[in-house]
N, C-alpha and C positions, 0 to 999 in steps of 0.2 A: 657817366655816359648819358645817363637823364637830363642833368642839366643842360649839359653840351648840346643834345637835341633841342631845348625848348630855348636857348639862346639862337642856334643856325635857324627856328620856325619863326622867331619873334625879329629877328633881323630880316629875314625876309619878308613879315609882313608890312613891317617901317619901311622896307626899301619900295614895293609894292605900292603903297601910301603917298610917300615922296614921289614917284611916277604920275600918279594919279593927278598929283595937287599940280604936278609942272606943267602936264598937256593942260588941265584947266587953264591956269596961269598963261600958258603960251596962248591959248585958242583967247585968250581977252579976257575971261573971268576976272584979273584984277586979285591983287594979294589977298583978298578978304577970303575970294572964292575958292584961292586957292588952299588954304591957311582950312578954311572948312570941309575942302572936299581929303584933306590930308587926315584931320582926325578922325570923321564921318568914316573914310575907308579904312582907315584902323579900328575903328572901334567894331566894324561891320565883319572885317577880316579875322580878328579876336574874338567875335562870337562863332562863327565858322570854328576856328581851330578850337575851339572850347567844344561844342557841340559833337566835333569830329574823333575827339578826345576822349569826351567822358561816352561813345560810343564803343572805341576800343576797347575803354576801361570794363565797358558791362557785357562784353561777350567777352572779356577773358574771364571774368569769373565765371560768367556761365559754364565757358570750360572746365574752369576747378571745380564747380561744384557737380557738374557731371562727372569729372576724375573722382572729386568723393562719394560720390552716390554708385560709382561704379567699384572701387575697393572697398566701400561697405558691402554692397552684393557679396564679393569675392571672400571677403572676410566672413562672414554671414554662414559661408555659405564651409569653410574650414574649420571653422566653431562646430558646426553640425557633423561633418565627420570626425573631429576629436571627440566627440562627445558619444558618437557612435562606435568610434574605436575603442572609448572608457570603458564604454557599456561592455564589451565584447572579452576584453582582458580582463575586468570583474568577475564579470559569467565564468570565464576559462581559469579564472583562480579560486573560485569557490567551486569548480566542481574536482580541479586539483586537489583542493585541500582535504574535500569530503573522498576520494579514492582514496588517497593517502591515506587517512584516518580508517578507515575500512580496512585498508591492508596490515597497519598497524595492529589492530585489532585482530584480524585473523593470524597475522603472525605469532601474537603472544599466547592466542588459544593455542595454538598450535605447539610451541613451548612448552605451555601447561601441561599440556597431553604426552610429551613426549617424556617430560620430565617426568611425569606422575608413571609411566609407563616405566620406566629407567627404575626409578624408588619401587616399583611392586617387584620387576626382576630380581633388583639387588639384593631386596628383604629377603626373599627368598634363597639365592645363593648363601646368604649371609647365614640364614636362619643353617642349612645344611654342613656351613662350615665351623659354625658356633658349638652344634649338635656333635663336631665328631671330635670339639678342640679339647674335652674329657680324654677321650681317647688318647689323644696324641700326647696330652700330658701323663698319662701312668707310663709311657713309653719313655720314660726318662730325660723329661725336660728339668732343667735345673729351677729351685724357686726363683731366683733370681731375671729367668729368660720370663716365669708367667706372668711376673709385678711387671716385667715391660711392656709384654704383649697386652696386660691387661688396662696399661698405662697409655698405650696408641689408641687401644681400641674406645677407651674412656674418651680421649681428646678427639676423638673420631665424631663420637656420640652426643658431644657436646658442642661441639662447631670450634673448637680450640684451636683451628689451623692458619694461620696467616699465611698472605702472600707477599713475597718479597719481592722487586724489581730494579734490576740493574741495567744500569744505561750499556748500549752498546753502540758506539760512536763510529763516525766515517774518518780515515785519514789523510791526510794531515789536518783537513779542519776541523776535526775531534766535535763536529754536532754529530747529537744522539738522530740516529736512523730507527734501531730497534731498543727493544727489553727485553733482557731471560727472566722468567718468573723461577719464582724457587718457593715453595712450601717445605714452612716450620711449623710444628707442636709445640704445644705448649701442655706443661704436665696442670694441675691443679694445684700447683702454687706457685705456676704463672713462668716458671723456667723453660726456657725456648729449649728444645729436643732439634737437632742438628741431624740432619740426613742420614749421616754413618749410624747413627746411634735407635734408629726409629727404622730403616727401614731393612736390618739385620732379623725386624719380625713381623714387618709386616708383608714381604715377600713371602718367606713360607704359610703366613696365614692366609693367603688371597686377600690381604686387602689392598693392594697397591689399585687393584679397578678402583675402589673409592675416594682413595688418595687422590689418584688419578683424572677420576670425574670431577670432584669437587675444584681440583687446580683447574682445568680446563674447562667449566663453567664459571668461574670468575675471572681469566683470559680472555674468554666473550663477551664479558660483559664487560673489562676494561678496555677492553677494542673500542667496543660501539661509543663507551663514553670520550675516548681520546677521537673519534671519530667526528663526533659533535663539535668538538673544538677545533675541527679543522687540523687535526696535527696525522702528517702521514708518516706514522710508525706502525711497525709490525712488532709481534712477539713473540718470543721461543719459549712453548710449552711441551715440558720434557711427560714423554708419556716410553711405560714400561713397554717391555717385552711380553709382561704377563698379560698386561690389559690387551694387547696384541692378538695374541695368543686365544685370548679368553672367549671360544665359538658363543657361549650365553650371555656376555659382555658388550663384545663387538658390534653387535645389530643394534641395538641402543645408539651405544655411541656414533656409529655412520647415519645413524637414524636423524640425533641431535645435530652434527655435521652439515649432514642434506639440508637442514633449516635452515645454519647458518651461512651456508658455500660462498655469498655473497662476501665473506669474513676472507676467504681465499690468498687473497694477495696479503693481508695483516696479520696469517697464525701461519705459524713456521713448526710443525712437530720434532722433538728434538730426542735422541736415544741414542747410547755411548757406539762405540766403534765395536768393544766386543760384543754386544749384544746383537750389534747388525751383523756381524759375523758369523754368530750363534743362529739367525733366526732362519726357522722353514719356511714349509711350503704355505702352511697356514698364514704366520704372519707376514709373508711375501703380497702372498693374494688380498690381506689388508689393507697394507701398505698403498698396493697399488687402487683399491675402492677409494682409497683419500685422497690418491695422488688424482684420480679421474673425476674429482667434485674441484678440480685445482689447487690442494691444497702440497706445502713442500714440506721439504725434509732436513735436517742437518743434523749432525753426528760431531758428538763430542769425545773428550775423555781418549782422543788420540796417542796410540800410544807405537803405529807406525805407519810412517810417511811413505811407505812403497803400497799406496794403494789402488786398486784398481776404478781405475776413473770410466771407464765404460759400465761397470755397474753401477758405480754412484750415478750415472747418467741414466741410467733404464730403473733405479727405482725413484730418480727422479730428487734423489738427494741435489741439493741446489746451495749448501753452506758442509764447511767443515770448519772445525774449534780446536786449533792447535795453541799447548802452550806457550807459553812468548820462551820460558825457559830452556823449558826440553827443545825449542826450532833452535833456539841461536847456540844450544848445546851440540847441534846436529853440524852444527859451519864448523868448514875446516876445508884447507887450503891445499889445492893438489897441480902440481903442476902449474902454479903459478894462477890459478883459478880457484873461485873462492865457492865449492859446492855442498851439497848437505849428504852426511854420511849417506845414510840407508839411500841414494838416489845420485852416486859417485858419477854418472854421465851426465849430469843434468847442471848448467850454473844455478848458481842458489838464486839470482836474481830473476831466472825463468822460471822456477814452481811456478807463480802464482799466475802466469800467462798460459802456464798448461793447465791448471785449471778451470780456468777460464773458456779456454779450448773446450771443457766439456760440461760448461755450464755451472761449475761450481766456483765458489768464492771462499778465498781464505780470511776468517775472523781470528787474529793472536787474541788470547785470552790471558788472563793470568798477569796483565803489566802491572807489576808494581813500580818501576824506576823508568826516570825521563833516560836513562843513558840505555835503558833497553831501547825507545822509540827510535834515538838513532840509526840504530842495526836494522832495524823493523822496516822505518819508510826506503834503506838502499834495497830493500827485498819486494817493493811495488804490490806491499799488501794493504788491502784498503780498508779493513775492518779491524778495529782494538775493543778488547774489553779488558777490565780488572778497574782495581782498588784507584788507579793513577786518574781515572777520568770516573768513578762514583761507585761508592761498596752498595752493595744492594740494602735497596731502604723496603719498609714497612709501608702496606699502604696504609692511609689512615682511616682508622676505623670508622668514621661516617658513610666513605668509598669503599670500603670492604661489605660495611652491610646494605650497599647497595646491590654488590656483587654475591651478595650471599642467595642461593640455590632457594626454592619453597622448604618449610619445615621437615616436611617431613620425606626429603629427597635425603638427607645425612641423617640428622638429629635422628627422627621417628623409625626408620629403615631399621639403623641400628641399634635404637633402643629394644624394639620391638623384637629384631630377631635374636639378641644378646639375653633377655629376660631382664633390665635391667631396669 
């Protein structure tokens, strides 16, 4: 387009030129004059658009370099508040990070305190119940029951308790949602002691609060660490009736609780069917001090399906743990409909939508076989555990002794009050 302009200017000024030289030409000037007034006026007309030219050319850049002097201001001037916004979100992350750390810090004194608080009670329970276990033994305990008792209490005293953790998966897409923790003993030559076998003495001796504590402080602490990682799982930490129960126990533990609440939606407390059965007025008003820090409930060891789902709902129970066996033992076919015994009005495929109805969720536990799963997902239950999707593993002890309580909350409490 440039060219094409300075062609249509250059042609007119030759046309112009030609003009010029022919009035000479006619007026009598003669070819000479005319021949001279023709280049003369070209050369004259040429300086003109040259002139006229490099006039345009030097106010257009004046313009550009006004455009740049005008987006450097602008620019100038967006550098200065990025820079002041820097400044601002700096300030605002270091005084972040110094609260944080401050609160961290009173959090853990505060653990300190409570724990250490927990360990003076316990010693003392401990020391009274130690003080009368003479007693109880001339009253006719077999040698056999006191090498046990004195075999828990040993592994008690010496931190010889693992924890064990078992995936519990969503269904059908079988990812792990939670963990049931399970605490095993270990004797001193290292043989894992099995629940039936360990806690046939440590219930009558009051130690299950210890058991108890110790499971459910390293719960906490595998929380917070699975927590770090970003992994949103919860865990069922199976706590007694007696700890329940226990008015000089209890305050401790709500106490510990209260620190942790934040933990709420990730610890699920878990205790068998008969025992929520069994429990009073005491362990009711418990129950309910945990449920109102937000913490839930779930009942295992189901051993009947005609329950009442408005209490589970008022004490806030929110999981039940039915075997996969004993459910698919319970189907059976009436009238052409496929129902669960103990609950002959109900289709089998409805349970789990009436529970639901009252806030509770059904977990099958117990699968060992994929040909159980079949029966399982036409019964719209969303939760599986057992052997078929992971047997409960050890944690490994670098994570255990992270998870391990201060010394002398186990170890010291019961050496001290034991005399040993």
């Amino acid at each position: 387009m440039r060219r094409l302009t300075q062609v249509f200017i250059w042609s007119t000024l030759t046309t112009l030129s030609l003009i010029l030289a022919a009035l000479i030409w006619r007026g009598g000037g003669g070819w000479g004059a005319g021949v001279a007034a023709f280049f003369g006026g070209l050369a004259c007309l040429g300086v003109m658009y040259l002139l006229t030219a490099r006039g345009f050319d030097l106010a257009g850049l004046r313009g550009e370099l006004a455009n740049i002097r005008e987006a450097h201001v602008i620019l100038s001037q967006q550098i200065e508040k990025v820079d002041a916004r820097l400044g601002e979100v700096v300030a605002t992350a270091a005084d972040t990070a110094l609260r944080r750390s401050e609160e961290l810090s009173s959090e853990v004194h505060m653990l300190e305190d409570v724990v250490q608080r927990m360990a003076e009670k316990m010693e003392a329970q401990l020391s009274h119940r130690v003080a009368s276990a003479p007693r109880q033994a001339s009253s006719g305990r077999s040698s056999q029951s006191t090498a046990l008792q004195d075999t828990v209490r040993d592994a008690l005293s010496s931190n010889r308790v693992d924890l064990y953790l078992q995936p519990i998966v969503s269904l059908p897409q079988r990812r792990t949602v939670f963990y049931e923790s399970f605490s095993r003993l270990r004797d001193e030559t290292g043989r894992i002691m099995m629940p039936a076998e360990y806690l046939s003495v440590a219930e009558p001796e009051g130690l299950m609060a210890a058991i108890d504590n110790l499971l459910l402080f390293r719960c906490v602490q595998i929380v917070r660490r699975l927590a770090k990682q970003d992994r949103k799982v919860g865990i069922f930490c199976n706590v007694s009736l007696a700890s329940l129960a226990d008015e000089s126990f209890f305050p401790q533990f709500l106490e510990f609780m209260s620190a942790n609440k934040d933990l709420a939606g990730a610890l699920i407390f878990e205790l068998g069917q008969s025992a929520f059965d069994r429990r009073g007025a005491i362990e009711a008003r418990h129950m309910a001090r945990l449920a109102d820090l937000g913490f839930r409930f779930s009942l295992d060891k189901i051993v009947d399906l005609d329950l009442d789902f408005q209490e589970l709902s008022r004490a806030d129970v929110k999981f039940i743990k039915v075997g996969a066996q004993m459910l698919l033992d319970q189907l059976e076919e009436t009238e052409g409909r496929l129902v669960i015994r103990s609950l002959p009005d109900l289709h089998a495929a409805d349970f789990a939508r009436l529970t639901r109805r009252y806030g509770v969720e059904v977990i099958v536990e117990k699968v060992e076989a994929e040909r159980q799963i079949v029966d399982i997902l036409d019964l719209d239950i969303a939760f599986g555990q057992g052997h078929l999707f992971g047997e409960p593993r050890a944690i490994r002890d670098a994570i255990l002794a992270e998870a391990d309580p201060p010394a002398d909350f186990m170890r010291g409490a019961l050496r001290r009050a034991s005399g040993w």
